[in-house]
N, CA, C and O atoms as a GROMACS GRO file, in nm:
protein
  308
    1UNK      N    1   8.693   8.966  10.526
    1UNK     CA    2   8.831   8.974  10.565
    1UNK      C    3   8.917   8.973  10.438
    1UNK      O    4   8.880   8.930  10.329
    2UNK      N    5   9.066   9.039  10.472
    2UNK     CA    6   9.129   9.044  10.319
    2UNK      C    7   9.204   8.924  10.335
    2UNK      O    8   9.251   8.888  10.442
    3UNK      N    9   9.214   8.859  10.218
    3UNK     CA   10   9.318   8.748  10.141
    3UNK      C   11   9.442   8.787  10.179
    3UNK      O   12   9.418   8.907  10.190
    4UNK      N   13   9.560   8.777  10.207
    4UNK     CA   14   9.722   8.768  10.231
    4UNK      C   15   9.753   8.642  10.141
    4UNK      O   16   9.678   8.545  10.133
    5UNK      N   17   9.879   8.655  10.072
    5UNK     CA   18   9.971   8.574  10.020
    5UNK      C   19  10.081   8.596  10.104
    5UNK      O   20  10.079   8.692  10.180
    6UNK      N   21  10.182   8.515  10.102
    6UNK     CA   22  10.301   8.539  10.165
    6UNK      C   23  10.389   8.515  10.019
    6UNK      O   24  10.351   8.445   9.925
    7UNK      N   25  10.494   8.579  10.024
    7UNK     CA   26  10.595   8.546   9.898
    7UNK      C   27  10.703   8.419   9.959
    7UNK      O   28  10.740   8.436  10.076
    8UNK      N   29  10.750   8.308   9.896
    8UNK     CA   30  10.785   8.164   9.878
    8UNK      C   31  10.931   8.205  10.021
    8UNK      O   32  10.947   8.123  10.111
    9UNK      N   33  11.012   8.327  10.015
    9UNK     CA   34  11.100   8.341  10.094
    9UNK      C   35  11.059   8.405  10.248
    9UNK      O   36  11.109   8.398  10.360
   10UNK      N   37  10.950   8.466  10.194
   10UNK     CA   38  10.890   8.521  10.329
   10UNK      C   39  10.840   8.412  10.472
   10UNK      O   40  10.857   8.415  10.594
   11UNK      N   41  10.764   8.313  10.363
   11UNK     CA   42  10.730   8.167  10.467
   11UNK      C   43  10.851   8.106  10.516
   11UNK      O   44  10.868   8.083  10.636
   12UNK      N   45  10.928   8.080  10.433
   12UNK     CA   46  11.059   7.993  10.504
   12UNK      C   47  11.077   8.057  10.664
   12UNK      O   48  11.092   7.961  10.739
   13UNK      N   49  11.080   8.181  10.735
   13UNK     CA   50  11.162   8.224  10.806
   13UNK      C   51  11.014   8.221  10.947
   13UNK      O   52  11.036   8.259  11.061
   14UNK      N   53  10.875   8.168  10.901
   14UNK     CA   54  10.805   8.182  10.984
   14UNK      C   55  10.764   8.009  11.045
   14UNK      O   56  10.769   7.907  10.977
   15UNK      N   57  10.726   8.021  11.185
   15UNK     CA   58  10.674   7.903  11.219
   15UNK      C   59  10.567   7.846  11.193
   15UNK      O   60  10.567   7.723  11.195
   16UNK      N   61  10.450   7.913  11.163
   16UNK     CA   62  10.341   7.941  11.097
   16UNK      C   63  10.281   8.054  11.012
   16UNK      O   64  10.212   8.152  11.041
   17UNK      N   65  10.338   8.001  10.878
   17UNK     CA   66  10.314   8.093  10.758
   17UNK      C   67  10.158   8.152  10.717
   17UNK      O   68  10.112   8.259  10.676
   18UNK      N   69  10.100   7.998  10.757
   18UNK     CA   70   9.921   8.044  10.746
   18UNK      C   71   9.874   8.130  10.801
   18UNK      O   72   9.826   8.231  10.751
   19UNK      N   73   9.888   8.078  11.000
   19UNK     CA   74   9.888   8.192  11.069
   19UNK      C   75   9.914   8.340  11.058
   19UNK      O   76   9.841   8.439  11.053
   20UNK      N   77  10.024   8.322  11.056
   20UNK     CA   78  10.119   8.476  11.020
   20UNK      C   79   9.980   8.538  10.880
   20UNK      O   80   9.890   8.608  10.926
   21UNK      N   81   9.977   8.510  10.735
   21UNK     CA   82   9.900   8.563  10.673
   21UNK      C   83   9.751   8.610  10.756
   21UNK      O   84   9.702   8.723  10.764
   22UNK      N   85   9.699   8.475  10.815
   22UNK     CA   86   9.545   8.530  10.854
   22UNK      C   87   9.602   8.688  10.934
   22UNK      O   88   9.598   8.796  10.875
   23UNK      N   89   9.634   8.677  11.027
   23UNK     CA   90   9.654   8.796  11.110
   23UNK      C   91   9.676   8.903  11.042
   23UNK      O   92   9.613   9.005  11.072
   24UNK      N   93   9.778   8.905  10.930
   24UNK     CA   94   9.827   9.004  10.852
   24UNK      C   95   9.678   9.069  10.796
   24UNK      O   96   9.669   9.191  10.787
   25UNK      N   97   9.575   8.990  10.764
   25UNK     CA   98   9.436   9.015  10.683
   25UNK      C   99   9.419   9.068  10.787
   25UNK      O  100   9.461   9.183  10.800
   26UNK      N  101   9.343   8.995  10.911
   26UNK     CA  102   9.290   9.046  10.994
   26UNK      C  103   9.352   9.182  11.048
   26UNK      O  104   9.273   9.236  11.125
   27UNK      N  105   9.460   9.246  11.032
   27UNK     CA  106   9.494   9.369  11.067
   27UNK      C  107   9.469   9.472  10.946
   27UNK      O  108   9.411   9.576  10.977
   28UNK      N  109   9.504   9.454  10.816
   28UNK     CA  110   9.430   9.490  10.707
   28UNK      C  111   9.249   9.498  10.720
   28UNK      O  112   9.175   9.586  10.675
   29UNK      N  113   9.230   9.437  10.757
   29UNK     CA  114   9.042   9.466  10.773
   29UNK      C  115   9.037   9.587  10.904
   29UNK      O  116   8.969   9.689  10.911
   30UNK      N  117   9.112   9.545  10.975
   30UNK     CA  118   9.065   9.615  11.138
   30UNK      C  119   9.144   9.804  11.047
   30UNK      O  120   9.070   9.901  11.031
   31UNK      N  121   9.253   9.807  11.017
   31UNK     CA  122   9.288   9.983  10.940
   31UNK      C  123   9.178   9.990  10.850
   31UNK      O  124   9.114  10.086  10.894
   32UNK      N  125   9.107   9.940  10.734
   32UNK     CA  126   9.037   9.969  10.693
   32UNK      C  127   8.871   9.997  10.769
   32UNK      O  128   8.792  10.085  10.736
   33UNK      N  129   8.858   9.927  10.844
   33UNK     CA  130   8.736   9.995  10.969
   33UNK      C  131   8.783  10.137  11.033
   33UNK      O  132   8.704  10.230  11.041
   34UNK      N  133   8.900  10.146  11.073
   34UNK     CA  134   8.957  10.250  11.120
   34UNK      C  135   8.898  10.371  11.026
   34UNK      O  136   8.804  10.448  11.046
   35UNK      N  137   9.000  10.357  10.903
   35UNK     CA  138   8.978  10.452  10.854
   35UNK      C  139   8.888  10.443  10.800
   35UNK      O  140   8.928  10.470  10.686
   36UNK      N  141   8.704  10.410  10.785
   36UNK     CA  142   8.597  10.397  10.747
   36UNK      C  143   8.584  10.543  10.854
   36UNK      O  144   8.567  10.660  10.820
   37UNK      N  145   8.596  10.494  10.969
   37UNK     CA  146   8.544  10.572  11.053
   37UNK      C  147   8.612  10.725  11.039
   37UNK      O  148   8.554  10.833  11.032
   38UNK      N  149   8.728  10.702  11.038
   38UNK     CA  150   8.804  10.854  10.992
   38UNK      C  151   8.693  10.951  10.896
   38UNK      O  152   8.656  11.066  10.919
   39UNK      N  153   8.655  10.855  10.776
   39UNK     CA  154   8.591  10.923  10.662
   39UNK      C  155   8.482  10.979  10.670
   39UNK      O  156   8.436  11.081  10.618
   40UNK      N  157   8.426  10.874  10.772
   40UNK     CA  158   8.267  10.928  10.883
   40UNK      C  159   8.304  11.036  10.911
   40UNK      O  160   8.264  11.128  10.840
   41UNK      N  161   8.373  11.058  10.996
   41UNK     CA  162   8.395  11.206  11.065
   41UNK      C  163   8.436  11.318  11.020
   41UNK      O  164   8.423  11.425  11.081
   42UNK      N  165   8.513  11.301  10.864
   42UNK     CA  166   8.537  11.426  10.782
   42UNK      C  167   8.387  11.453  10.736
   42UNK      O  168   8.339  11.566  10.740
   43UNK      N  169   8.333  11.366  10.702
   43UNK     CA  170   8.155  11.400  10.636
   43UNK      C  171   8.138  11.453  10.764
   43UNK      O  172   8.166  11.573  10.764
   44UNK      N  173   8.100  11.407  10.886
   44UNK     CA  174   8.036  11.504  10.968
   44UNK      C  175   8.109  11.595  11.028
   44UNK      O  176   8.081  11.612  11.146
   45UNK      N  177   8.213  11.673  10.974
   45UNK     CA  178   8.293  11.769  11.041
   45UNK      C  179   8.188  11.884  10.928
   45UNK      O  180   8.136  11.986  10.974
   46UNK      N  181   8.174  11.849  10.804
   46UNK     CA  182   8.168  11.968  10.707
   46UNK      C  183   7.994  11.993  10.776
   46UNK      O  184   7.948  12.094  10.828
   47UNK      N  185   7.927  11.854  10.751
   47UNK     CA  186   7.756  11.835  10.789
   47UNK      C  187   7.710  11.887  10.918
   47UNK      O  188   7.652  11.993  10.944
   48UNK      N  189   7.747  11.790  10.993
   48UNK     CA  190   7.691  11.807  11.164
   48UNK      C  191   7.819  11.830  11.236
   48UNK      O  192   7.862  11.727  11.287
   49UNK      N  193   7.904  11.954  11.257
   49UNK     CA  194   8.016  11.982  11.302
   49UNK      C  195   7.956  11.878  11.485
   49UNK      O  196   8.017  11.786  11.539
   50UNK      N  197   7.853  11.929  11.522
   50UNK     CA  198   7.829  11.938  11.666
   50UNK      C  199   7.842  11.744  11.690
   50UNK      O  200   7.865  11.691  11.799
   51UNK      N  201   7.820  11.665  11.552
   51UNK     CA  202   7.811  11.508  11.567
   51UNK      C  203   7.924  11.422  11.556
   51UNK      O  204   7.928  11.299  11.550
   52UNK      N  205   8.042  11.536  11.553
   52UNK     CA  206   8.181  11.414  11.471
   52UNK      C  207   8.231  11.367  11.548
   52UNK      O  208   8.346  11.342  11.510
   53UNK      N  209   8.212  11.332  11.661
   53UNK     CA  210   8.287  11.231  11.778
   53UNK      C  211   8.212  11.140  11.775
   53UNK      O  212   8.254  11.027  11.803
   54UNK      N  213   8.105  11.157  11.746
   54UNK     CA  214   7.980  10.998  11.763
   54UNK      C  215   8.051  10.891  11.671
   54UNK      O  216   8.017  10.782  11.719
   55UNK      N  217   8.108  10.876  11.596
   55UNK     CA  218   8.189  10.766  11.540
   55UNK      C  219   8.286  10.686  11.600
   55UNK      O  220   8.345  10.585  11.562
   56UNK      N  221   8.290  10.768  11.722
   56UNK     CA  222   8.454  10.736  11.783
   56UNK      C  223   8.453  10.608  11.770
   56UNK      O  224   8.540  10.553  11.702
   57UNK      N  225   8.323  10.514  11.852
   57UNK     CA  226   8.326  10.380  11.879
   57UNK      C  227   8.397  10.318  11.787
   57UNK      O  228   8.483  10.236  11.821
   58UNK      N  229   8.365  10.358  11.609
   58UNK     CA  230   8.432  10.267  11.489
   58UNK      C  231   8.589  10.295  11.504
   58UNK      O  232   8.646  10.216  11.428
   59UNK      N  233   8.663  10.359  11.557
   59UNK     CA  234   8.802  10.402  11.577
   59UNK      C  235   8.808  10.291  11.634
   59UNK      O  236   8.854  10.194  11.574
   60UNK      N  237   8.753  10.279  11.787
   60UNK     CA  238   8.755  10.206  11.909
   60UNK      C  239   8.819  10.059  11.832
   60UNK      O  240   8.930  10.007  11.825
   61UNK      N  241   8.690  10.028  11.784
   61UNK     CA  242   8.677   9.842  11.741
   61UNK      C  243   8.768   9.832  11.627
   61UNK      O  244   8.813   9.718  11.612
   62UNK      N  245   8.808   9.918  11.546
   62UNK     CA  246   8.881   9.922  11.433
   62UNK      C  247   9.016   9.866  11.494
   62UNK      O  248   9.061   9.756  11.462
   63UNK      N  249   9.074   9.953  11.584
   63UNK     CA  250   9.213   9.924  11.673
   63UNK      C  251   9.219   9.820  11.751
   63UNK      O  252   9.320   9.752  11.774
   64UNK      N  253   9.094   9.803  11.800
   64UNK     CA  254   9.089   9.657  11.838
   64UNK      C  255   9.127   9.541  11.755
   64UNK      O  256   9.209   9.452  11.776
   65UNK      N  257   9.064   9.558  11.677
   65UNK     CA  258   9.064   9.429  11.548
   65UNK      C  259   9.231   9.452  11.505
   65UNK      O  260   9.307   9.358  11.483
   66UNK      N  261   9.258   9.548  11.501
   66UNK     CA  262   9.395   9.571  11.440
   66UNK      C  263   9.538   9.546  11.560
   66UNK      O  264   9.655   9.554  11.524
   67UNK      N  265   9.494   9.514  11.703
   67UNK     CA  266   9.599   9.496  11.827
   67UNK      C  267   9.558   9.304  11.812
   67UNK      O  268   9.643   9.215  11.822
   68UNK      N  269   9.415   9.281  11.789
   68UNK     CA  270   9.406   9.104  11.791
   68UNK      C  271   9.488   9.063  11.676
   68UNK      O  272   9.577   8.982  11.702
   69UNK      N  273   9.474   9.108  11.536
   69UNK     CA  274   9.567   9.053  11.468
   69UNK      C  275   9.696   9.058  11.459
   69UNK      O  276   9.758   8.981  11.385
   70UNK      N  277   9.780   9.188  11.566
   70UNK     CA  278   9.898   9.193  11.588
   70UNK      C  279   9.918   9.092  11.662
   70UNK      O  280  10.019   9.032  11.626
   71UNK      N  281   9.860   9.038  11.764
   71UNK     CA  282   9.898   8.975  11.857
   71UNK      C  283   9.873   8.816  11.729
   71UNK      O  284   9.981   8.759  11.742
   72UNK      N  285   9.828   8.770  11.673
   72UNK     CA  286   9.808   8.658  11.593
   72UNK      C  287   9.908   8.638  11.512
   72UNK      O  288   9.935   8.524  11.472
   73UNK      N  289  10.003   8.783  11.463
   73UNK     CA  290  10.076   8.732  11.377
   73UNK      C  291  10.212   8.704  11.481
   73UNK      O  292  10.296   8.629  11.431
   74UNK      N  293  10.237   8.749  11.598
   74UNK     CA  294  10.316   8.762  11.721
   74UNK      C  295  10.334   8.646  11.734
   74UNK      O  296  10.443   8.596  11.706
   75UNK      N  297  10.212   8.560  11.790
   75UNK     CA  298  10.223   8.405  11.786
   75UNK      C  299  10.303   8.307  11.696
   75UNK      O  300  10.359   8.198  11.711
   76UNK      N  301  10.285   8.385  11.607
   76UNK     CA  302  10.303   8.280  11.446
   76UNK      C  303  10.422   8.326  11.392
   76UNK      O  304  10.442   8.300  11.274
   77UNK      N  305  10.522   8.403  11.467
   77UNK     CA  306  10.692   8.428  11.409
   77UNK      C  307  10.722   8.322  11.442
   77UNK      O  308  10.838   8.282  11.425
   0.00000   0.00000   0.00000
């Protein structure tokens, strides 16, 4: 998972500053799965044109991970 800092003015205005960061990571990890999978599918667009949807699932869980940490940092305004 990625590290978040918050900057010293940014925390003041949250109820949970910790919170708020984890989520912020956790949505940073879940776009970077995303677009893992994006990159999958340009390789198999050029390779196995007939295979480039078989990745979809990593889209799937990527956006997932990336709607749980929206909702985490939601909590924590």
């Amino acid at each position: 998972m990625i590290k978040v800092t918050l900057r010293p003015e940014a925390r003041k205005g949250l109820k949970d500053p910790d919170g708020f960061a984890s989520g912020l990571g956790i949505v940073y990890s879940g776009l970077l799965i995303s677009m893992a999978g994006v990159a999958l599918m340009l390789f198999l667009y050029f390779n196995k044109p007939e295979h480039v949807l078989h990745p979809t699932w990593i889209l799937f869980a990527g956006f997932g991970i990336v709607i749980w940490g929206e909702i985490k940092k939601a909590r924590c305004k």
